[in-house]
C-alpha positions in Angstrom: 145.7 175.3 249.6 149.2 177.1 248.8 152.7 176.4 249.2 154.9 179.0 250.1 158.5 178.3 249.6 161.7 179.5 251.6 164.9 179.7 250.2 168.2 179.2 252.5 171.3 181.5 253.2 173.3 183.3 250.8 171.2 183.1 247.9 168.7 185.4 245.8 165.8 184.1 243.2 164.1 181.8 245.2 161.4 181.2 242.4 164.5 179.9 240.6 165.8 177.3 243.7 162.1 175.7 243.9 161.1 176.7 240.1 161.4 172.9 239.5 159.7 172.0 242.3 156.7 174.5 242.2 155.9 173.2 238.4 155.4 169.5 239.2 153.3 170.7 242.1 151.2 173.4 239.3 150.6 169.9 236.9 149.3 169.0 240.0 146.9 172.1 240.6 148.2 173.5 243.3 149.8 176.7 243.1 152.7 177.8 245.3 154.6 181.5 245.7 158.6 181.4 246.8 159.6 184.3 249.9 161.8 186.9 249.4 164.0 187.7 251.7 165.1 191.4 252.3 168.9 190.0 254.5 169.7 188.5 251.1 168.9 191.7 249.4 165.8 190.4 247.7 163.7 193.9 248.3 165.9 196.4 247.3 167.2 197.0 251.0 170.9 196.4 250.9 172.2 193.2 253.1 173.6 193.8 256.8 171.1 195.6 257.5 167.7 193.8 257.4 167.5 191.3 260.5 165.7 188.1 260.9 162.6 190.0 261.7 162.6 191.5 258.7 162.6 188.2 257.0 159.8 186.9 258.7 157.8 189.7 258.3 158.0 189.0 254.4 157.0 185.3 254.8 153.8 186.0 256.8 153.0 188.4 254.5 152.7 185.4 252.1 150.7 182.9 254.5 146.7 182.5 252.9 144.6 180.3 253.7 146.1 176.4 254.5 149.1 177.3 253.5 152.1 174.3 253.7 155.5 176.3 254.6 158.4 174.7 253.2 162.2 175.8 254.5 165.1 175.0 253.6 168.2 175.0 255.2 168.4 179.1 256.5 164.8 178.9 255.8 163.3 176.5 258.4 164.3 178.9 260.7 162.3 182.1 259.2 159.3 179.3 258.8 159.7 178.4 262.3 159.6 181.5 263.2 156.5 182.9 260.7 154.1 180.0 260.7 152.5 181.3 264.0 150.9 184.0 262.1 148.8 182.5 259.6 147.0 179.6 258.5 149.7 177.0 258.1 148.5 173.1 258.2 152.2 172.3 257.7 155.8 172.6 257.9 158.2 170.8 256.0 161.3 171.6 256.8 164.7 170.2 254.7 168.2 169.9 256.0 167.4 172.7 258.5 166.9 173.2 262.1 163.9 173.8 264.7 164.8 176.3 267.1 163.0 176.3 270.2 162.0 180.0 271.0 165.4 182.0 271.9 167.3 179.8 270.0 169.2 180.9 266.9 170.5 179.1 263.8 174.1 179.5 265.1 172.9 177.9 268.7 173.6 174.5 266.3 176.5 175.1 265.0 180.6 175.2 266.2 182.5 177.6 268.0 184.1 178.3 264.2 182.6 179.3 261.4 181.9 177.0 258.6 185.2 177.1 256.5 182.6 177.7 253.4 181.8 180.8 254.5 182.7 184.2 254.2 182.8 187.2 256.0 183.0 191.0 255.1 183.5 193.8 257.4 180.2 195.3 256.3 178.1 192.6 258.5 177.4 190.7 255.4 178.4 186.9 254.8 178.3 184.6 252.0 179.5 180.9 250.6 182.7 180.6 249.2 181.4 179.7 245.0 185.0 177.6 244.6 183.5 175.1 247.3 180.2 174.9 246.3 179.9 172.4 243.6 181.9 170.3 245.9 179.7 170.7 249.1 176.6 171.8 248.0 176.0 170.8 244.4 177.5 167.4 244.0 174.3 165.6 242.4 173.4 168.7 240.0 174.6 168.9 236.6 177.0 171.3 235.7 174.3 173.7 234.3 172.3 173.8 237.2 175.5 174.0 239.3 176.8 177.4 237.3 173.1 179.0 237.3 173.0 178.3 241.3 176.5 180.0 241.9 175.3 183.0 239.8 172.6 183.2 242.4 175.4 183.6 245.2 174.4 187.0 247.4 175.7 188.5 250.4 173.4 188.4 253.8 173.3 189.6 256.7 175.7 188.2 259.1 173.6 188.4 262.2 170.7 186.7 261.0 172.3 183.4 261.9 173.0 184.9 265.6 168.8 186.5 266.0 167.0 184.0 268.2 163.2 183.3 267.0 160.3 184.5 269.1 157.9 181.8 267.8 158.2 177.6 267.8 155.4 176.3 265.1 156.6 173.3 265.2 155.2 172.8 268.5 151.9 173.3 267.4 152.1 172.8 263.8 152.1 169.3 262.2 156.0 169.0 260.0 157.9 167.0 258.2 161.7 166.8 258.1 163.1 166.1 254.8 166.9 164.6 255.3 169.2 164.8 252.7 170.9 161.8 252.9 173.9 163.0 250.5 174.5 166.5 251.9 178.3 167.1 252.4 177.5 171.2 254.1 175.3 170.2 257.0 176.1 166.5 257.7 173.3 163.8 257.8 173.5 162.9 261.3 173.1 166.2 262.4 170.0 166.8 259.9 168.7 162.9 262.0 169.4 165.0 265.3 167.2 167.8 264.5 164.6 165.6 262.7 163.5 164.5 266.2 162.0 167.4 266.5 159.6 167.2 263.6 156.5 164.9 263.8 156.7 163.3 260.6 160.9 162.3 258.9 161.7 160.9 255.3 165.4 160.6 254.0 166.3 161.3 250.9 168.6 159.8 248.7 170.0 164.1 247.7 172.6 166.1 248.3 171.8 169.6 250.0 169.5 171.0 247.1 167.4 168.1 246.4 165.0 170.6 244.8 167.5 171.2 242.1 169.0 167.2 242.0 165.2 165.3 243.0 162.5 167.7 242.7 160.2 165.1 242.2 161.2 163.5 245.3 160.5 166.9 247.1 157.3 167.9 245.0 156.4 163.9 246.2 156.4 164.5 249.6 154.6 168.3 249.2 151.9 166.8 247.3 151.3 164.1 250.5 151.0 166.2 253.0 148.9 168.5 250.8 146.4 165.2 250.4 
C-alpha cells in the first residue's frame, strides 16, 4: 500500500504541501511519494508549455501496487485522469472536481476568471500572493502562510482548458473531502461535485486542510487505507 499525493494549481514542492500529512501517515507505516508536476515547472521544463498530459504522465509513473491517489484541488483532475493506469483501490479527492471524460477543470467554473488569478502573455497563470492568506490560508499560522506563498509558481494556463480522457471515479471507489471553511472554491460547490464521489466527509478547513488539519486529512487516508 502507497499513497501518492497530488498537489493543486500554481504551486511547486508538493512534498512540502502534504509533508505534514505524509509523516502522520509514516508513524503509521505507510509510506507515501508526492507528484511532480512538469506545468508547474516541477521537472525542469519551463511552464506554458507542458499540458495536462504531461502531468498525468508523471502521476502514473508513480502508481505501484494498491496505491490510494489523493488530489487536491488542480489535482483531482490529473488523478482523475491517471488512476486508470495503475493499481489504484482509491481516490480521495479534496475541494476538487470529477470531470467526466471531455470535461475540463474550467467546464466548472464562470465565464470570468477567478479575480485571484493571474495571467501572463507567455500562457502561464498564477494566484495573486496579496490574496492568498485571505482566500486560501485563513486557518494557517502566519509561518506556514509565508512558506506556502514562497511556493507560488507560474503554470500553464491551458491546463485548466485540456479535457481528461479517463473518468476513475467511475470505476474506482473515492472519497470527497469538503473543506467546509474554503473561501477560493466555495463549499456548496465542493457539496455539488461531491455527488460524484462514493464516499463524502466535511471538514471543519479552509482550502489547505493539509497545512491547517493534517491530522484530519492523514484520518481519513489512514481509513480508507484499513
Amino acid at each position: 500500500m502507497q499513497i501518492v499525493f497530488v498537489h493543486g494549481a500554481c504551486v511547486r514542492d508538493g512534498t512540502w504541501w502534504w509533508g505534514r500529512v505524509a509523516a502522520l501517515l509514516q508513524a503509521e507505516g505507510i509510506e507515501s511519494v508526492a507528484a511532480r508536476l512538469p506545468s508547474c515547472g516541477e521537472t525542469g521544463l519551463e511552464p506554458g508549455g507542458p499540458s495536462l498530459a504531461e502531468d498525468v504522465a508523471a502521476v502514473t509513473g508513480l502508481l505501484g501496487e494498491e496505491t490510494i491517489l489523493v488530489g487536491h484541488s488542480y489535482g483531482g483532475v490529473v488523478a482523475t485522469a491517471a488512476a486508470a493506469a495503475g493499481d489504484v483501490r482509491h481516490l480521495v479527492y479534496i475541494s476538487s472536481v470529477l470531470p467526466e471524460v471531455g470535461e475540463s477543470l474550467s467546464t466548472f467554473g464562470g465565464p470570468e476568471p477567478a479575480p485571484f488569478l493571474e495571467f501572463s502573455e507567455a500562457g502561464t497563470f498564477t494566484a495573486r500572493p496579496e490574496m492568498m492568506r485571505e482566500l486560501f490560508l485563513q486557518d494557517c499560522d502566519e509561518a506556514t502562510s509565508a512558506a506556502a506563498i514562497e511556493r507560488l509558481t507560474w503554470q500553464t494556463a491551458s491546463v485548466g482548458r485540456q479535457p481528461v480522457e479517463a473518468a476513475a471515479w467511475q470505476s474506482i471507489p473515492s472519497t470527497y473531502l469538503v473543506c467546509a471553511e474554503d473561501r477560493a472554491s466555495r463549499p456548496e460547490w465542493q457539496r455539488a461535485q461531491s455527488k460524484r464521489a462514493g464516499h463524502v466527509v466535511e471538514l471543519p478547513a479552509g482550502h489547505h486542510p493539509m497545512l491547517s488539519r493534517p491530522e484530519l486529512v492523514a484520518a481519513e487516508i489512514l481509513a480508507v487505507a484499513r
